[in-house]
C-alpha positions as CSV (number, residue, x, y, z in Angstrom):
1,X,-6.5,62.2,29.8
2,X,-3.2,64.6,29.6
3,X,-0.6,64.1,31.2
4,X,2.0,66.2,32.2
5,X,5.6,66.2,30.7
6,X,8.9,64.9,32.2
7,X,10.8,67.6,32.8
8,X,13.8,68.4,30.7
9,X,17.1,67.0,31.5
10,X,19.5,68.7,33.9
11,X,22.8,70.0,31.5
12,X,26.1,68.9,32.2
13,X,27.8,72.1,31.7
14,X,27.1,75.4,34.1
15,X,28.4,78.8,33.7
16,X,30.1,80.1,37.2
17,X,31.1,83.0,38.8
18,X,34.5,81.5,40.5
19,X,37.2,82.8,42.6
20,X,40.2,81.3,41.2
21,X,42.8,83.0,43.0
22,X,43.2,85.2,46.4
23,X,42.9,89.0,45.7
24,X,42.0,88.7,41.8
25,X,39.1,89.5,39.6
26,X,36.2,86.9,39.5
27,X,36.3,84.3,36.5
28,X,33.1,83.4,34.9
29,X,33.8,79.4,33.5
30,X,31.9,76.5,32.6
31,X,31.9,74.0,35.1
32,X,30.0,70.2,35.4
33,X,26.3,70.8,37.2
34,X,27.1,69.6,40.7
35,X,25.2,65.9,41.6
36,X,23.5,65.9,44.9
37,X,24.0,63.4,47.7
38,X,21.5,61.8,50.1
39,X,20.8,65.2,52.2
40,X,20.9,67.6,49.1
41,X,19.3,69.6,47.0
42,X,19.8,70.7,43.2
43,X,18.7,74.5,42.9
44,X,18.3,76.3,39.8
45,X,19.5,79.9,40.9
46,X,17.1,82.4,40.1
47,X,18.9,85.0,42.4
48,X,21.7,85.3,44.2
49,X,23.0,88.2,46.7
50,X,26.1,89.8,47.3
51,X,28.0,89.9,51.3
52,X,30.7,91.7,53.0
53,X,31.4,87.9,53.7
54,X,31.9,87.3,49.7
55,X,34.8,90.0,49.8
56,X,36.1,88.1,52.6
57,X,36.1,84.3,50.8
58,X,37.7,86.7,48.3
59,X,40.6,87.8,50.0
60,X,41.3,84.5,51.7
61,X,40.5,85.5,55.3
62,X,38.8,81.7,55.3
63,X,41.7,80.0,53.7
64,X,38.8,78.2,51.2
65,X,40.1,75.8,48.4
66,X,40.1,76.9,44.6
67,X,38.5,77.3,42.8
68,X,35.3,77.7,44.5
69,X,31.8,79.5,43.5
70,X,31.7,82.5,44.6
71,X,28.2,83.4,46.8
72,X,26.2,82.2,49.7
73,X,23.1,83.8,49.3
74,X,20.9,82.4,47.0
75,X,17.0,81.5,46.3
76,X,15.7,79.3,43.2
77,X,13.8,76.6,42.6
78,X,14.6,72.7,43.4
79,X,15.0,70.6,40.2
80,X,16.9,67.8,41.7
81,X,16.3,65.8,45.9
82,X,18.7,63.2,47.2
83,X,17.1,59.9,48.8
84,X,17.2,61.1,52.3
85,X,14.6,64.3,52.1
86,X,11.9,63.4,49.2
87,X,9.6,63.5,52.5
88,X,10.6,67.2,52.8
89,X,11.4,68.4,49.4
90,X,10.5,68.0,45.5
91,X,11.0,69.6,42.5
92,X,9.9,72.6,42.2
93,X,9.6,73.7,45.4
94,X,10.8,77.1,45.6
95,X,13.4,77.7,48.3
96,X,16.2,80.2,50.0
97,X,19.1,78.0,50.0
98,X,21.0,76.9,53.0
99,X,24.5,77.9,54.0
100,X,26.0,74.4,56.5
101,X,26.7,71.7,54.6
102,X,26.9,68.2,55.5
103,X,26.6,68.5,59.5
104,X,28.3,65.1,61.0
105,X,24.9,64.9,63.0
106,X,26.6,63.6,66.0
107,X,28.2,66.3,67.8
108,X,26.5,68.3,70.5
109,X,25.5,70.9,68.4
110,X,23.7,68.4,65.7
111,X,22.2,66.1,68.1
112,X,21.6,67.7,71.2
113,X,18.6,69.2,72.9
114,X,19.4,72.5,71.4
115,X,18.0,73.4,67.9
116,X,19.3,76.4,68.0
117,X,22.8,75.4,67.8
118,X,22.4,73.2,64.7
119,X,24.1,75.7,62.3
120,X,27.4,75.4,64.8
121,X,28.6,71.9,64.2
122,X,32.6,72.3,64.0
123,X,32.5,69.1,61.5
124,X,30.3,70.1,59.0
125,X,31.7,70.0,55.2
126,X,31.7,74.1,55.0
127,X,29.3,77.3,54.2
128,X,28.1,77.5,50.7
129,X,29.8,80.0,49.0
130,X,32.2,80.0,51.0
131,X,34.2,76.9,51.8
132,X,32.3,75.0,49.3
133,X,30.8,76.4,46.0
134,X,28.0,79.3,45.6
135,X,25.0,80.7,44.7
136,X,26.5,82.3,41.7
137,X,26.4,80.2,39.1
138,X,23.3,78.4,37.1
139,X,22.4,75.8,39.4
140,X,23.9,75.4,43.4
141,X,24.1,72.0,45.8
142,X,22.6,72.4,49.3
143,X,21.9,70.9,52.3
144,X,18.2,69.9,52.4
145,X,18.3,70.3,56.6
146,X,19.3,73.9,56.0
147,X,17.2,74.9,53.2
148,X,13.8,76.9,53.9
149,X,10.9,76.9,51.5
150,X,9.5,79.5,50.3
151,X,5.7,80.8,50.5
152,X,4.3,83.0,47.8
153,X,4.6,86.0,49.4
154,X,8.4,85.9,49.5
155,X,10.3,86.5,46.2
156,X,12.9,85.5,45.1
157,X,14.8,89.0,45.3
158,X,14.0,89.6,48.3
159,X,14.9,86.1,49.6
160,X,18.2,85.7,48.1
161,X,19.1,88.8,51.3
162,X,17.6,86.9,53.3
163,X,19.5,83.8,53.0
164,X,22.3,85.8,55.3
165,X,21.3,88.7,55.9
166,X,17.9,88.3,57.0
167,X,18.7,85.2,59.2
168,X,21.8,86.5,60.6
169,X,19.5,90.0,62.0
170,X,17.1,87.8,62.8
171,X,18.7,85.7,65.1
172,X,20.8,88.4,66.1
173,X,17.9,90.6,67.2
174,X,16.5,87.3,69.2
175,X,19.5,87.1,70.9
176,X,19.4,90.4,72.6
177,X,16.5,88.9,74.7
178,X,14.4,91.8,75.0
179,X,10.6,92.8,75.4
180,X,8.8,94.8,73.6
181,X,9.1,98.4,74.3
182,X,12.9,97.6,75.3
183,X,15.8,99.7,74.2
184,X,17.9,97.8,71.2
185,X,21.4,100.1,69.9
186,X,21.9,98.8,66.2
187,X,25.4,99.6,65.1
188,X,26.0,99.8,61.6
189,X,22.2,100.2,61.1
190,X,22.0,101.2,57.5
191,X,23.3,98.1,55.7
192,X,22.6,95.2,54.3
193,X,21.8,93.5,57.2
194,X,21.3,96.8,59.5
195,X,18.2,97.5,57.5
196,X,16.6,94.2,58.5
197,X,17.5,94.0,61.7
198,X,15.8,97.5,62.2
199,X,12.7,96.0,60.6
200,X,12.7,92.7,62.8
201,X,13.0,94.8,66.0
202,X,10.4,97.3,65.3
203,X,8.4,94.3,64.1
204,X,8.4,92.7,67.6
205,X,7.8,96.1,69.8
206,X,11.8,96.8,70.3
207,X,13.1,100.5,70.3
208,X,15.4,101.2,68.2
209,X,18.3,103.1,68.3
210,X,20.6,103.0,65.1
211,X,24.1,104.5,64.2
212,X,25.6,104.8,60.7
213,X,28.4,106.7,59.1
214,X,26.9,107.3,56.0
215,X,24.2,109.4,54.7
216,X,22.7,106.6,52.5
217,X,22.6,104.5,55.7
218,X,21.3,106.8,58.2
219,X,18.4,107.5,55.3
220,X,17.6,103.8,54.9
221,X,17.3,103.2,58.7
222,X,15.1,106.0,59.0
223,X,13.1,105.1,56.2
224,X,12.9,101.4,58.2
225,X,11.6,102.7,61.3
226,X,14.7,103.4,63.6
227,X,12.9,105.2,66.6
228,X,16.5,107.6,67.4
229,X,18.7,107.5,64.4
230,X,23.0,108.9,65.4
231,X,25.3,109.5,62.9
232,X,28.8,107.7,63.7
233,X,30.4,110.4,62.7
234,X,30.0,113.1,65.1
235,X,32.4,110.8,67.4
236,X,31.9,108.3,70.0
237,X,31.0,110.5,73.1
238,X,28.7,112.4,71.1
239,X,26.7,109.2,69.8
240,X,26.9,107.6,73.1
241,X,25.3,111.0,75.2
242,X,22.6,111.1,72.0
243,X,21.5,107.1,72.4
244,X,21.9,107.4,76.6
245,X,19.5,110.3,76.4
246,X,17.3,109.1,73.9
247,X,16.8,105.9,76.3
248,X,16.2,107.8,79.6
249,X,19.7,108.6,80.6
250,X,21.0,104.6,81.5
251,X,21.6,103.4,77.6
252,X,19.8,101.0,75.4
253,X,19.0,97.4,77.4
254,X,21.0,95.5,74.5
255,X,22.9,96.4,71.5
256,X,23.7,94.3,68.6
257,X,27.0,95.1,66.6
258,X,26.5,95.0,62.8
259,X,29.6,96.8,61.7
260,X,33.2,95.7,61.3
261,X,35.0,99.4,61.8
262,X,37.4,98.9,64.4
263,X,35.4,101.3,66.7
264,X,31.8,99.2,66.7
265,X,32.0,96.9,69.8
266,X,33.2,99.2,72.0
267,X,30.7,102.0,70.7
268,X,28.0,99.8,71.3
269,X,28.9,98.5,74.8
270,X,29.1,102.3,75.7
271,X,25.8,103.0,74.8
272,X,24.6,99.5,76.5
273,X,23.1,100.2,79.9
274,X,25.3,98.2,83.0
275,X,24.1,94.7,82.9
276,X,22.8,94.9,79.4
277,X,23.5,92.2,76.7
278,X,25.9,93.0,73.5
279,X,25.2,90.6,70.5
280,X,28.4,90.8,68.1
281,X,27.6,89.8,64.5
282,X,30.1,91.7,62.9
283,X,33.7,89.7,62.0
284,X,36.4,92.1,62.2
285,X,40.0,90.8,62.8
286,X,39.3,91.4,66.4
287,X,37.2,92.8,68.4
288,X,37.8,95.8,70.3
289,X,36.1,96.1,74.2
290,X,37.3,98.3,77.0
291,X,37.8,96.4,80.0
292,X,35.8,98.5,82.6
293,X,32.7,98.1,79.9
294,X,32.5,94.5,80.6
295,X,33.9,94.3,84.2
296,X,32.8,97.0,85.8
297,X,29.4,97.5,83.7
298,X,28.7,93.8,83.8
299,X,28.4,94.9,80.1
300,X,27.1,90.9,79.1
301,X,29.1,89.9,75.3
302,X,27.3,87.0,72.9
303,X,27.9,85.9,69.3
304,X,25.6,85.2,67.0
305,X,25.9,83.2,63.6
306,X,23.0,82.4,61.2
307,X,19.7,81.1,62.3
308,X,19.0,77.4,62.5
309,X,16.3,75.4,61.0
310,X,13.8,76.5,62.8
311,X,14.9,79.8,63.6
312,X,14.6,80.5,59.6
313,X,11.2,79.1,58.7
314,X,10.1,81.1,61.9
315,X,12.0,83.8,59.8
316,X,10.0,83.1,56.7
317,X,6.4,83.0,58.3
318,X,7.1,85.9,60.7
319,X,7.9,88.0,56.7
320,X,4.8,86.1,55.2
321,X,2.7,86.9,58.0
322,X,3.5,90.4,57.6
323,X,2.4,90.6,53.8
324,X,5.6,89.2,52.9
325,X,8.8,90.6,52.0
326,X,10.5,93.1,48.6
327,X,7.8,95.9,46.7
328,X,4.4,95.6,49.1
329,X,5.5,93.5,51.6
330,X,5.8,94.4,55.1
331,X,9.3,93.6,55.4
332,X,11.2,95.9,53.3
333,X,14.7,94.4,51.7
334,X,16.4,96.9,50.0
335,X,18.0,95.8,47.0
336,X,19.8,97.1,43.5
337,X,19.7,94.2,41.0
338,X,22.1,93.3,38.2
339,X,20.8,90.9,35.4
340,X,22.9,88.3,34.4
341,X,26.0,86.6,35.9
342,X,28.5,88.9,33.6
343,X,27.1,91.8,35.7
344,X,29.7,91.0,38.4
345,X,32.2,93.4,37.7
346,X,29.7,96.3,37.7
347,X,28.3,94.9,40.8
348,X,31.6,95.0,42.5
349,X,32.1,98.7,41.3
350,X,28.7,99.6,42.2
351,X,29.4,98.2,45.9
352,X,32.7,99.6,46.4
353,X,32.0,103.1,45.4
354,X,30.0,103.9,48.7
355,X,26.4,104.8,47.0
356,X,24.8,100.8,47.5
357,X,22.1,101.2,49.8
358,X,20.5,97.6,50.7
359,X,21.8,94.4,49.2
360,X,23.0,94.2,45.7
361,X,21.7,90.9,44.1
362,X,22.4,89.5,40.7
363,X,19.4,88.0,38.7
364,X,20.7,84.8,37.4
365,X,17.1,83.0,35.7
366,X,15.3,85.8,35.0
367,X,12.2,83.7,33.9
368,X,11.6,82.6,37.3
369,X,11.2,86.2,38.4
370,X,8.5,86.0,35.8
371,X,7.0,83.2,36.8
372,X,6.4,83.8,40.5
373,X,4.7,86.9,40.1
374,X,1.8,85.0,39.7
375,X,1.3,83.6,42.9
376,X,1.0,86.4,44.8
């Protein structure tokens, strides 16, 4: 009888994208291949996605230890489990990595009745990619609890997006609280995670109303189904009087606030109706609301972070239920791809000359690109 082969050994030695000092060009190095504790997981990278947030970790807005991996958006396939999740993992399993890692389990937030609040434990280690090391790199440690399998009909490409993106507009979208055929303002609509957010609304019978400033945007949220679609740039009365007419004269019923321009919040709690809900994703310095939105509107302000647990394999299956997610798939993430982890410089000149529409994601395995296309 065959038998199938041990896998190969893990190397020692990784390349990796690092940030190795505040406001400098990326370094690519070789590094050891990180060992995994009870609760993690060893991932061999096959993509990983670029954030706003990475430019952030970047510029030392998070005051994160270096050198660290840069990246915390990533999918690939486990080659590695720790003790404490065999049940749950093996390897081979293909995944969209988690961002928390090592949650103290204790707190409110970790054990309390709440699920939805696991991703906020104040005690936990860090965020992959960005307190701790990335997704860029040949092979990333994550938390097992946070990480979401992946079924067939969600690639790697387009789960890499998702890892952020796609649970920080889900959750965000869930957070509005609406019904279907409710009123939802999407500010900064057209990006990487305005694109997605359009998607999941429309998905679940939400109207949507989006604002952009840039043509690309304003294209890709039409292309994504926005219902009413405003260009920023016209000014605020002008978007506000377009969204408040567009929703029967009293504003959309919530808004969710995607963009970081200094403008955004108070924008969207404009074009809120009075006693409507305002999610804010976006992380600007601070955020800017009129008093009299809030007070006098009863104009109702949230956060929103990443999804937990269970929020992202309800993620995963709502994608997969809708043929899945990338070229096909009823979920559409928008990507430009870069092959190869010496790519990042083009990458970061392809994002900061205004033209990205989408995600930009850099394809670190190839072959496992190759191998999953036949599953679907």
């Amino acid at each position: 009888m065959a038998t199938t082969p041990p896998p190969p050994p893990l190397p020692d030695k990784m390349r990796a994208v690092q940030i190795t000092a505040f406001n400098a060009p990326y370094e690519i190095n070789t590094v050891p291949v990180p060992t995994v504790g009870p609760h993690d997981l060893l991932v061999k990278v096959a993509v990983a996605s670029y954030c706003h947030t990475d430019g952030m970790v970047a510029a030392g807005a998070f005051g994160t230890a270096l050198p660290v991996i840069a990246s915390h958006e990533g999918a690939g396939t486990v080659v590695a489990v720790g003790a404490s999740c065999r049940d749950a993992f093996r390897p081979g399993d293909r995944v969209m990595c988690g961002l928390p890692l090592h949650p103290c389990a204790a707190c409110p937030d970790c054990a309390g009745p709440d699920e939805s609040r696991r991703q906020y434990c104040a005690a936990a280690r860090g965020h992959v990619g960005v307190h701790v090391d990335g997704c860029l790199a040949d092979f990333v440690r994550v938390d097992a609890r946070f990480t979401t399998k992946l079924p067939p009909a969600v690639g790697f490409r387009a789960a890499a997006p998702l890892a952020c993106a796609g649970r920080t507009a889900w959750r965000g979208v869930a957070q509005a609280g609406l019904a279907p055929g409710e009123w939802l303002l999407i500010v900064g609509a057209g990006g990487g995670l305005g694109h997605l957010a359009v998607q999941f609304a429309r998905a679940r019978g939400l109207r949507v109303a989006a604002v952009d400033a840039r043509d690309g945007a304003l294209g890709l949220a039409r292309e994504c189904g926005a219902d009413v679609v405003v260009d920023a740039r016209r000014g605020g009365e002008a978007v506000v009087e377009e969204v408040r007419g567009a929703t029967g004269g009293e504003g959309a019923h919530a808004s969710l606030v995607l963009s970081d321009a200094a403008e955004a919040t108070a924008l969207a709690a404009a074009g809120t109706r009075a006693h409507g809900t305002l999610v804010q994703v976006a992380q600007p310095e601070e955020v800017r609301l009129p008093f009299r939105e809030v007070v006098f509107r009863d104009v109702r302000v949230r956060g929103s972070l990443l999804c937990s647990p269970a929020e992202s394999r309800d993620m995963v299956r709502f994608i997969a239920e809708r043929g899945g997610a990338g070229e096909g798939g009823g979920i559409r993430v928008e990507t430009v791809a870069f092959e190869g982890l010496e790519k990042i410089g083009e990458l970061l000149r392809f994002v900061g000359s205004g033209e990205l529409r989408g995600k930009a994601v850099v394809v670190v395995d190839p072959a496992q690109l190759e191998e999953e296309r036949g599953l679907v």
